[in-house]
C-alpha positions as CSV (number, residue, x, y, z in Angstrom):
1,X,0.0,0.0,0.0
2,X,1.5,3.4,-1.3
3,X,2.0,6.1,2.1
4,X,2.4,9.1,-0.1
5,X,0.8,8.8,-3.0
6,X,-2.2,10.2,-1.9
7,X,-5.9,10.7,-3.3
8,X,-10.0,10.3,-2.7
9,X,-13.1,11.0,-3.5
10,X,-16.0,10.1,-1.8
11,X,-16.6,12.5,1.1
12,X,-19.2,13.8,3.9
13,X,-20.6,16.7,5.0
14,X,-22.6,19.4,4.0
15,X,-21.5,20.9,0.8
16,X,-20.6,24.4,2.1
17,X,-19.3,23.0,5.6
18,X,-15.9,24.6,5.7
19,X,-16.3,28.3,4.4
20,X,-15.0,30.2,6.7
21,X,-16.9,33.4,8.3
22,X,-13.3,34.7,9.0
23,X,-13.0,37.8,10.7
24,X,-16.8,38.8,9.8
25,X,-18.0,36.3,12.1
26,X,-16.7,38.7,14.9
27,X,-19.7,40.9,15.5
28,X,-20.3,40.4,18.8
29,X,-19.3,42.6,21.9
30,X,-16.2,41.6,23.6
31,X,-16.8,39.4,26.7
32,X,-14.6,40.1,30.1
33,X,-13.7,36.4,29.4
34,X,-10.8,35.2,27.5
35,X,-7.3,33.8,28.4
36,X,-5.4,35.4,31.1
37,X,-2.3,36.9,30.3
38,X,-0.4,34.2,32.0
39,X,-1.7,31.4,30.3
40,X,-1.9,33.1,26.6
41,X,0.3,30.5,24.2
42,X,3.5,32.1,24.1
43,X,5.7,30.5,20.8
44,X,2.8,28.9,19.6
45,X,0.8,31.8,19.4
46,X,-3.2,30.8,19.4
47,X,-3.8,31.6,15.1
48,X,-1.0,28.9,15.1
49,X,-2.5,26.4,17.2
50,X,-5.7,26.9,15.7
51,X,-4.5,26.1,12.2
52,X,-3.0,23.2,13.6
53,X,-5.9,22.0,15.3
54,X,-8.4,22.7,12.0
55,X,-5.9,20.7,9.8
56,X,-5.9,18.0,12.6
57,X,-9.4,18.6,13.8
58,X,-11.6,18.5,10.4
59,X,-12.0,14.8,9.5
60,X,-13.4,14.1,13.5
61,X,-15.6,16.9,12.9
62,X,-16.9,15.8,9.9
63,X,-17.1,12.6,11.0
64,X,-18.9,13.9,14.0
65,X,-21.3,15.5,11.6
66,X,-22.3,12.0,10.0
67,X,-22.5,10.8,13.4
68,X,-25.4,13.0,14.6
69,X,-27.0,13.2,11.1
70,X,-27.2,9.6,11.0
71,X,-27.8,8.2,14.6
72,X,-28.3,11.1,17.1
73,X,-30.8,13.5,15.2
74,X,-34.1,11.7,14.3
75,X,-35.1,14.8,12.6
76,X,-32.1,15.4,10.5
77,X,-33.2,14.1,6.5
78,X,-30.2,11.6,7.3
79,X,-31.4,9.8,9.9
80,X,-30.6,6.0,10.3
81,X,-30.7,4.5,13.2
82,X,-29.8,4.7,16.7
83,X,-26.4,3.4,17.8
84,X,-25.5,-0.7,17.4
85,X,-28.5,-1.3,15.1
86,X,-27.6,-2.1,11.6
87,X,-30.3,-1.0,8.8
88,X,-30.1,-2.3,5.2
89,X,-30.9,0.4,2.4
90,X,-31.7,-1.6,-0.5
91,X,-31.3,1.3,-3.2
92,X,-28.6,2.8,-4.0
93,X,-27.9,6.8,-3.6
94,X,-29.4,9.3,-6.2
95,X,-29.2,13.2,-5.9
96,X,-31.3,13.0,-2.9
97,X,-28.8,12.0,-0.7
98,X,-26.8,14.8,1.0
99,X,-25.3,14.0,4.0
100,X,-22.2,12.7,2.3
101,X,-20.4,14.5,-0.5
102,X,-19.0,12.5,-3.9
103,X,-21.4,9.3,-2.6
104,X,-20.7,6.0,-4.4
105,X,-23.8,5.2,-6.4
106,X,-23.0,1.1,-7.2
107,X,-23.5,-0.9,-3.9
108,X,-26.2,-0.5,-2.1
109,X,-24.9,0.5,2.1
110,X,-25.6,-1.2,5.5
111,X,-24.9,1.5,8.3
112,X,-24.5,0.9,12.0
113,X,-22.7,3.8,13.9
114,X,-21.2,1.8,16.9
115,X,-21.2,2.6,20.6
116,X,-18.2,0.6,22.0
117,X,-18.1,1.6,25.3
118,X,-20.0,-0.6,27.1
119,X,-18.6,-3.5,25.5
120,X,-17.9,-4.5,21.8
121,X,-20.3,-5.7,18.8
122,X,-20.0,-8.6,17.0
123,X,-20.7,-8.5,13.1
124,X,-21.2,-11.8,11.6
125,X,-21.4,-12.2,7.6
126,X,-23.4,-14.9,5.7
127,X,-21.3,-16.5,2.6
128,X,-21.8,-14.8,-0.3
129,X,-21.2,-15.8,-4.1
130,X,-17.9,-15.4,-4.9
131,X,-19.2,-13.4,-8.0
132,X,-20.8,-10.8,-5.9
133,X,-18.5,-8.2,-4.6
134,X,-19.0,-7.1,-0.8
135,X,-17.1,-5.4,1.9
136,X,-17.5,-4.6,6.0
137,X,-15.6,-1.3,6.2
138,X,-14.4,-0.5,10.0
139,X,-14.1,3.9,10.4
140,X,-13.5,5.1,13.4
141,X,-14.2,8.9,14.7
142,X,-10.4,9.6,13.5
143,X,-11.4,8.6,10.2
144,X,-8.8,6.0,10.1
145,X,-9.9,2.4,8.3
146,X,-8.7,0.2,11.6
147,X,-10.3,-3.4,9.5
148,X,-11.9,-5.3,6.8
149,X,-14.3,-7.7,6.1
150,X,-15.2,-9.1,3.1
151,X,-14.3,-10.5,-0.4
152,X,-11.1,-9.2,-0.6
153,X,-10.4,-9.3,3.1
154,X,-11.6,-12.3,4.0
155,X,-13.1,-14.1,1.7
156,X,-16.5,-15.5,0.7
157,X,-17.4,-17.8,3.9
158,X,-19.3,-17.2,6.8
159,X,-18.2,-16.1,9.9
160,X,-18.1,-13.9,12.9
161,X,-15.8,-10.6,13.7
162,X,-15.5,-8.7,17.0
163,X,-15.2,-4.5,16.7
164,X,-13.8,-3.1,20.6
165,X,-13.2,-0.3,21.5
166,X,-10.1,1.1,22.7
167,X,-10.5,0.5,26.8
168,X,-11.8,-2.8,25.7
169,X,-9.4,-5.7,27.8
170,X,-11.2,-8.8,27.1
171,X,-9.6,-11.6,25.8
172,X,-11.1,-13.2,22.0
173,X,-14.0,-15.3,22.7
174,X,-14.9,-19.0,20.6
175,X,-16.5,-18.6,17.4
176,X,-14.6,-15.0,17.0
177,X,-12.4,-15.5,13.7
178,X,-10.5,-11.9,14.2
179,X,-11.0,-9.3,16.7
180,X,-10.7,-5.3,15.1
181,X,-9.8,-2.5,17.6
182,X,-11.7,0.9,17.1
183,X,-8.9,3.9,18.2
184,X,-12.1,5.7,19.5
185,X,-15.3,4.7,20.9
186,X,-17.5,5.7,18.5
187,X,-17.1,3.9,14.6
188,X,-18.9,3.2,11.7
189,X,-19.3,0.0,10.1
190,X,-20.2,0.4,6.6
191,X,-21.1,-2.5,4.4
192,X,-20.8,-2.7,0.8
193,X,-22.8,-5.0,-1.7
194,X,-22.7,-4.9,-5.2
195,X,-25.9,-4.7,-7.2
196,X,-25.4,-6.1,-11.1
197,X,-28.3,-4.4,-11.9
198,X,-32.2,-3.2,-11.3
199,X,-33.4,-6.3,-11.3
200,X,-30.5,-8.0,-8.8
201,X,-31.7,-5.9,-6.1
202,X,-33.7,-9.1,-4.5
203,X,-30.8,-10.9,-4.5
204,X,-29.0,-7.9,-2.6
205,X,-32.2,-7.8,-0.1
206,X,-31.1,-11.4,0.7
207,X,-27.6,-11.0,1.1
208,X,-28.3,-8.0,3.5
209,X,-30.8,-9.6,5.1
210,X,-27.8,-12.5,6.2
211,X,-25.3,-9.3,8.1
212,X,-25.8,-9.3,11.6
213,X,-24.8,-7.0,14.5
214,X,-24.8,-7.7,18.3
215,X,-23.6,-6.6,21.4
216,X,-21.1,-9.7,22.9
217,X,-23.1,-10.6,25.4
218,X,-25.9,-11.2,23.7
219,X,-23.4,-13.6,21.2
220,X,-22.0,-15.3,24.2
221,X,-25.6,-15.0,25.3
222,X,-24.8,-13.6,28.9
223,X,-26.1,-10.9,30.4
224,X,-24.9,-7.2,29.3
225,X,-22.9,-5.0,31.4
226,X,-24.7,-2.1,32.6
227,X,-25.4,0.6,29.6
228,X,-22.7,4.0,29.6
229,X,-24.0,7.1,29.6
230,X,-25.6,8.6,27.2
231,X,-23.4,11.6,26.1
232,X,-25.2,15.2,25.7
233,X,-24.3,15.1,21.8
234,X,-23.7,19.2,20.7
235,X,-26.2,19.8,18.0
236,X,-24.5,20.0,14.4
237,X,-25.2,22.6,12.0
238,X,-23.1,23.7,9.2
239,X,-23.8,27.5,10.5
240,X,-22.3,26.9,14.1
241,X,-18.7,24.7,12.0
242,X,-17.9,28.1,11.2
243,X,-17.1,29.9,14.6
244,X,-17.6,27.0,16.9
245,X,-15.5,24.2,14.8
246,X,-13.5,23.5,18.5
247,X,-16.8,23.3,20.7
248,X,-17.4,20.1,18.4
249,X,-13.8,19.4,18.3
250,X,-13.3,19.2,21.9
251,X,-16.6,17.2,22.8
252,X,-15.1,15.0,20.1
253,X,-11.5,14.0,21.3
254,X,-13.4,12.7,24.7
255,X,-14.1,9.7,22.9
256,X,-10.9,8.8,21.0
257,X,-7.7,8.5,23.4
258,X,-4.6,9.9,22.4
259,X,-1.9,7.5,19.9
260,X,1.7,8.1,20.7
261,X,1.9,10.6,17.5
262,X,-1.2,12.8,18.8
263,X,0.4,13.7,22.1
264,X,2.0,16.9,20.6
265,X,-0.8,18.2,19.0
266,X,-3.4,17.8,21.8
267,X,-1.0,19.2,24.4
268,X,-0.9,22.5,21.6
269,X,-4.9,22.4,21.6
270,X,-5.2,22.4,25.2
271,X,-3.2,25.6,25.5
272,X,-6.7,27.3,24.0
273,X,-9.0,25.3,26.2
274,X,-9.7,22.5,23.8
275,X,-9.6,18.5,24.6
276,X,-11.1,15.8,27.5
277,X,-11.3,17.9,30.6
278,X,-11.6,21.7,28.9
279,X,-14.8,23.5,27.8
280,X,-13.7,25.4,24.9
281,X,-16.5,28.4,24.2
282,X,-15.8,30.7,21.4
283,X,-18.6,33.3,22.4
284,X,-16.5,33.8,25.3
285,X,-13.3,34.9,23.8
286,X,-12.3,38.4,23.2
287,X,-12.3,39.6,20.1
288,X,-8.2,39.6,19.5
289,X,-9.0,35.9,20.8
290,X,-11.9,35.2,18.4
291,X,-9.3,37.0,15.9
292,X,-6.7,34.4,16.1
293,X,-8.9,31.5,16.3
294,X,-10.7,32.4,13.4
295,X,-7.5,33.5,11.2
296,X,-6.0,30.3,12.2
297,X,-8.9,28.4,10.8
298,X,-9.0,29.9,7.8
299,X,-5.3,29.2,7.3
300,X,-5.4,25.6,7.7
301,X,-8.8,25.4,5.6
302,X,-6.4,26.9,2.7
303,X,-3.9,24.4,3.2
304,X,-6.1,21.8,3.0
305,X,-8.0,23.0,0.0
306,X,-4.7,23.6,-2.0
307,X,-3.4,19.5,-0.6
308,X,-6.9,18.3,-1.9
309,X,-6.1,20.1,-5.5
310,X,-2.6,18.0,-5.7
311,X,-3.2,14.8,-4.0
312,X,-1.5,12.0,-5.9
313,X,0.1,12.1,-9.4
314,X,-1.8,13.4,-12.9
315,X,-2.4,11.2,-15.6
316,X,-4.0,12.2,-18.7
317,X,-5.9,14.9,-16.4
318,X,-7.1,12.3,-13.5
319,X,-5.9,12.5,-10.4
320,X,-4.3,9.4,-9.2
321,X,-3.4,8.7,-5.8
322,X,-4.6,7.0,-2.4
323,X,-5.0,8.5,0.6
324,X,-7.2,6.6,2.8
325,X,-5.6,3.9,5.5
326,X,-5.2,3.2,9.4
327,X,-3.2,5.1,11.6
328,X,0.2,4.0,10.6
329,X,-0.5,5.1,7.3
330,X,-1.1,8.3,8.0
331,X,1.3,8.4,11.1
332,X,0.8,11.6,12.0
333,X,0.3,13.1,8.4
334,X,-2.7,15.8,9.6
335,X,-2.7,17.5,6.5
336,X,-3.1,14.3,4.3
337,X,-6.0,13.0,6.8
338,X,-7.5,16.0,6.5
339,X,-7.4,16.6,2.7
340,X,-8.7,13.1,2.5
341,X,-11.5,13.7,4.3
342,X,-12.1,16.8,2.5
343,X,-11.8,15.2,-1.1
344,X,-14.0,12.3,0.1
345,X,-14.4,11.3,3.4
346,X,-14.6,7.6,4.0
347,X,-13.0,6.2,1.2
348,X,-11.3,2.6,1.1
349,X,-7.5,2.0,1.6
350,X,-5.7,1.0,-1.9
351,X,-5.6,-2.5,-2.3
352,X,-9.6,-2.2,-1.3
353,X,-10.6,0.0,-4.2
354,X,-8.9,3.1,-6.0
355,X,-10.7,6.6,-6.9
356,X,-9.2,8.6,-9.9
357,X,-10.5,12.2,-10.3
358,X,-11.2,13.9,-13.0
359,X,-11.8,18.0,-13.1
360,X,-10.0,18.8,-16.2
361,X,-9.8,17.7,-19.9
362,X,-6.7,16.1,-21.6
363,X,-5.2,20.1,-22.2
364,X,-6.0,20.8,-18.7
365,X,-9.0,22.7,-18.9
366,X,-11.8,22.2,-16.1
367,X,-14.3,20.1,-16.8
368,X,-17.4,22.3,-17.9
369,X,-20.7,20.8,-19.7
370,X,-21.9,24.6,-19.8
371,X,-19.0,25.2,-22.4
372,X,-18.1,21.6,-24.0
373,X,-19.6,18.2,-24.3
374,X,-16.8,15.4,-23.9
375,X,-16.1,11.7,-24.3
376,X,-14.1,9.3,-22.7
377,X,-12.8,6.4,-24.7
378,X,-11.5,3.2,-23.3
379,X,-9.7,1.3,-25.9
380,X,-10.2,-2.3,-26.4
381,X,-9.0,-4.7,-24.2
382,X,-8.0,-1.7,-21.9
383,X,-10.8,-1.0,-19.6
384,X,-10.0,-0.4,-15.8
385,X,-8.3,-3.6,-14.1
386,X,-10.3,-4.8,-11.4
387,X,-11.1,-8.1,-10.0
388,X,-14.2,-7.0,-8.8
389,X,-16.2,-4.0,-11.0
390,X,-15.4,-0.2,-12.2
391,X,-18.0,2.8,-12.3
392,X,-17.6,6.0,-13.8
393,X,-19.6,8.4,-11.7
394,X,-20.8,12.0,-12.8
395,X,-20.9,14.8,-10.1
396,X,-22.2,18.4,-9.8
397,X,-19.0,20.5,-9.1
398,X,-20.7,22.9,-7.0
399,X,-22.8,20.8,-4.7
400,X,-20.0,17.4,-4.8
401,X,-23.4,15.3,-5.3
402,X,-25.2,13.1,-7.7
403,X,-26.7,15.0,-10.6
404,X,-30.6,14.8,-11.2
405,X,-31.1,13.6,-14.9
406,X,-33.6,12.7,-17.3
407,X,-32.7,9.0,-17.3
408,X,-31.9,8.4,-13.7
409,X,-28.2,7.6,-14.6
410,X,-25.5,8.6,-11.9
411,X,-23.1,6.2,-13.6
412,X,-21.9,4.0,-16.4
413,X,-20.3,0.4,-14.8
414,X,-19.1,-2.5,-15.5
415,X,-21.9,-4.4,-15.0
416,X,-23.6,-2.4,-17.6
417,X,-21.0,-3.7,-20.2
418,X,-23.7,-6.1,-21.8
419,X,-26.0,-3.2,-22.8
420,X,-23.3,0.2,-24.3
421,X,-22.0,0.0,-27.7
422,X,-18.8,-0.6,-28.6
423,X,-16.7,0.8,-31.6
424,X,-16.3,-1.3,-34.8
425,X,-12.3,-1.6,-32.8
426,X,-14.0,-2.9,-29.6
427,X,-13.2,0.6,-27.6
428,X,-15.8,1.5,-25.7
429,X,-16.6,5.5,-25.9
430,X,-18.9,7.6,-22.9
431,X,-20.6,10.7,-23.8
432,X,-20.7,13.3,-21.3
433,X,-22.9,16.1,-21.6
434,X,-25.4,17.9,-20.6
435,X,-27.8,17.2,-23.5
436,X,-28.4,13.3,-24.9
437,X,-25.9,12.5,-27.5
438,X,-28.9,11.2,-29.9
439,X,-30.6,7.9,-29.7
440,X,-27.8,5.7,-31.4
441,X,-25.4,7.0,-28.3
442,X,-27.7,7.8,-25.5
443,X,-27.1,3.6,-24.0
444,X,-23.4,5.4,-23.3
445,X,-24.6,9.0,-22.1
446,X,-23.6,10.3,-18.6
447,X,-26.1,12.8,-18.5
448,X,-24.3,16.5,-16.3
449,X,-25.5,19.7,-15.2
450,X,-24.9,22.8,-17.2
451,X,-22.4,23.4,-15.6
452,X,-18.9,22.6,-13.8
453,X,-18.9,18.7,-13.0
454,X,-16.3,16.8,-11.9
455,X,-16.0,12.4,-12.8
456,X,-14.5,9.8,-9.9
457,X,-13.7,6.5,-11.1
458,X,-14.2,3.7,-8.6
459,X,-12.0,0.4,-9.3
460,X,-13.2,-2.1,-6.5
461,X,-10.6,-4.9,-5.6
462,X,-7.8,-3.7,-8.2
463,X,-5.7,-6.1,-9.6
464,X,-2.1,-6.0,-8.1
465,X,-0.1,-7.4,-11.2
466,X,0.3,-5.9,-14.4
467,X,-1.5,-4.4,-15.9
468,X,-2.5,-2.6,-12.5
469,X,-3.5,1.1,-11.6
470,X,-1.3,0.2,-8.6
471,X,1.2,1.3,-7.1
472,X,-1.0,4.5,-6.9
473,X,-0.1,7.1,-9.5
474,X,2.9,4.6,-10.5
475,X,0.8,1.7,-12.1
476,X,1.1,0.3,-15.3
477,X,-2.4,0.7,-16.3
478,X,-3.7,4.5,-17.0
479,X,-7.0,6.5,-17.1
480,X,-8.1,7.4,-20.3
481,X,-8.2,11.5,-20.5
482,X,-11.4,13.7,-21.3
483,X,-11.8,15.0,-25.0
484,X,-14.1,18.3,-25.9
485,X,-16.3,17.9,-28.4
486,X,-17.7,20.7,-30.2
């Protein structure tokens, strides 16, 4: 798995999340509170810490945000289900779906946002046809992918896995076949299942209907240990990210103990009030104090805007990189974790599945189906190397979500091979635009807005020998560029 080549797509939260208010968001009169003298930061002056705490801060903040859309706020659009229970949508995501930015439209999702303090939950997996892709991807609050389970992982067979938390001491019970430690005590499992097409989705009904989640007591079938408290969860609004980002942060990092390569960071952040134990309140500050914070965050929200523009390596106007893993990958790489998150938060690690973007044509022009129609030609015998399935998905580039069409067509997939036309050479040529191509094209048409748009490839399972998009940005295989058509 390549460490720096880094890339995404696939992200969370609301689309206009991170702008920052900056110093405008400082109308209010200056409170008598604020840091005294004495304990002001001295070298690391608090615009500093602050930009290091955003860069560091923002994928547990998004990831909060999921969090509350999805299992604390009934009334939220996003809502899911309350912690530990794991609900089955069998669709997959349209343009109606916001809570998560660049969503994968292919496999239809199994959610359950995990509470793992009073003791851990056990996952077990039916088998599944070794034809049909699936995945059990483990996320905790950190963002960091801590296990897999599934085709690639483990294979097709049944079986039972144990998620803990990370206070969790208990040693692996009978029946367990691995045990996968959360660094934080809230995690999402995410499952994955591929749908061949409209009419598979029964047969994906019954392979959801085979994932199970349970606390381990009720596995072992003893009786639970007494429930923990139920935490007073901040309410999330995209409005508040803006001035009281570290209110969230620091009810946050409660739940996820320090690693060895965090200790720096959160000793900076609780210089400002921020972390288990403080009560950060930015309506308190003064106004040079609100200053700082705020000109800190804006900072760090550049970096990681100008990080997410050159993750990985270009090729033929894709960006090819990866940029998801555990926290060894990352080791301490905030900025990475952060621009990850950004570009699309939850995405797999490498070797699971890989993400090219493309904004811009083969002459490096943005992508902009207000200005130019294009195409995208596969040649024969060279479409994406998978051993599971490719999509080619379309995206608004204003909003980062599915685009509402005519046809109902996010994507064009593998799958779908069957039905598109080929060339007389056996290439295989997409038509994006905003308009239909004509009738004799429209079974290739990946119907965009008027509009800036940007394209994410998803190759599930890549192959790992030639020819292979892997090592990321290194690979001997490469993505086809965009050509304008007039």
């Amino acid at each position: 798995m390549q460490r720096r080549s880094t890339q995404s797509p696939q992200t969370v939260t609301k689309r206009d999340f991170l702008r920052s208010a900056a110093l405008a968001a400082i109308t209010a009169t200056a409170s008598s509170s604020t840091w005294a003298q004495s304990e002001r930061p001295g070298f690391f002056k608090a615009k500093d810490i602050a930009e290091a705490g955003f860069i560091y801060g923002l994928p547990i903040v998004m990831s909060y945000g999921v969090m509350y859309e999805y299992a604390v706020d009934k009334s939220s659009g996003q809502y899911k289900a309350p912690f530990n229970t794991l609900v089955n949508e069998a669709r997959v995501y349209t343009y109606e779906d916001t809570a998560v930015v660049t969503p994968n439209s292919d496999t239809p999702y199994s959610f359950a946002w995990l509470d793992l303090r009073a003791e851990p939950i056990v996952f077990s997996v039916p088998a599944v046809d070794p034809k049909r892709y699936y995945s059990l991807q483990l996320i905790d609050l950190n963002t960091y992918n801590f296990g897999y389970v599934g085709s690639r992982a483990t294979g097709s067979d049944a079986g039972s896995y144990l998620v803990a938390g990370p206070r969790w001491t208990g040693a692996t019970p009978a029946g367990i076949k691995k045990v996968f430690r959360s660094t934080s005590d809230f995690c999402l499992a995410l499952f994955r299942t591929q749908l061949f097409d409209p009419a598979d989705i029964e047969a994906v009904k019954k392979v959801q209907a085979g994932y199970k989640a349970q606390p381990l007591s009720s596995f072992l079938n003893r009786p639970a240990p007494p429930p923990a408290p139920a935490p007073s969860f901040p309410k999330f609004e995209k409005d508040l990210v803006r001035t009281e980002f570290f209110e969230y942060l620091d009810f946050a990092l409660q739940f996820a103990p320090a690693l060895p390569e965090e200790r720096w960071i959160r000793e900076q952040l609780a210089r400002i009030g921020v972390g288990p134990g403080k009560t950060f309140d930015f309506r308190s500050l003064s106004l040079e104090d609100k200053a700082e914070i705020l000109l800190g965050m804006k900072e760090g929200e550049r970096k990681v805007s100008e990080t997410v523009a050159s993750l990985g390596k270009d090729i033929n106007g894709w960006r090819v990189s990866s940029a998801f893993g555990d926290a060894a990958f990352f080791h301490g790489d905030w900025l990475l974790r952060a621009a990850a998150a950004k570009a699309g938060i939850y995405g797999n690690d490498a070797v699971e599945a890989m993400y090219p973007l493309g904004k811009v044509d083969a002459d490096g022009k943005e992508l902009d189906c207000s200005k130019s129609s294009y195409t995208l030609t596969f040649p024969a015998e060279q479409l994406p190397p998978v051993n599971a399935f490719w999509s080619v998905t379309m995206y608004d580039g204003k909003s980062q979500l599915l685009v509402k069409n005519p046809i109902n067509r996010y994507l064009i997939n593998s799958p779908m091979l069957p039905h598109l036309k080929r060339g007389s050479d056996g290439s295989l040529t997409i038509y994006i635009q905003s308009k239909s191509p004509g009738a004799d094209k429209e079974a290739n048409w990946l119907p965009a807005p008027d509009g800036p748009i940007y394209v994410v490839m998803r190759l599930y399972w890549p192959k790992t020998t030639p020819p292979s998009i892997l090592p990321a940005g290194e690979g001997t295989w490469k993505p086809p560029g965009f050509k304008r058509v007039s």
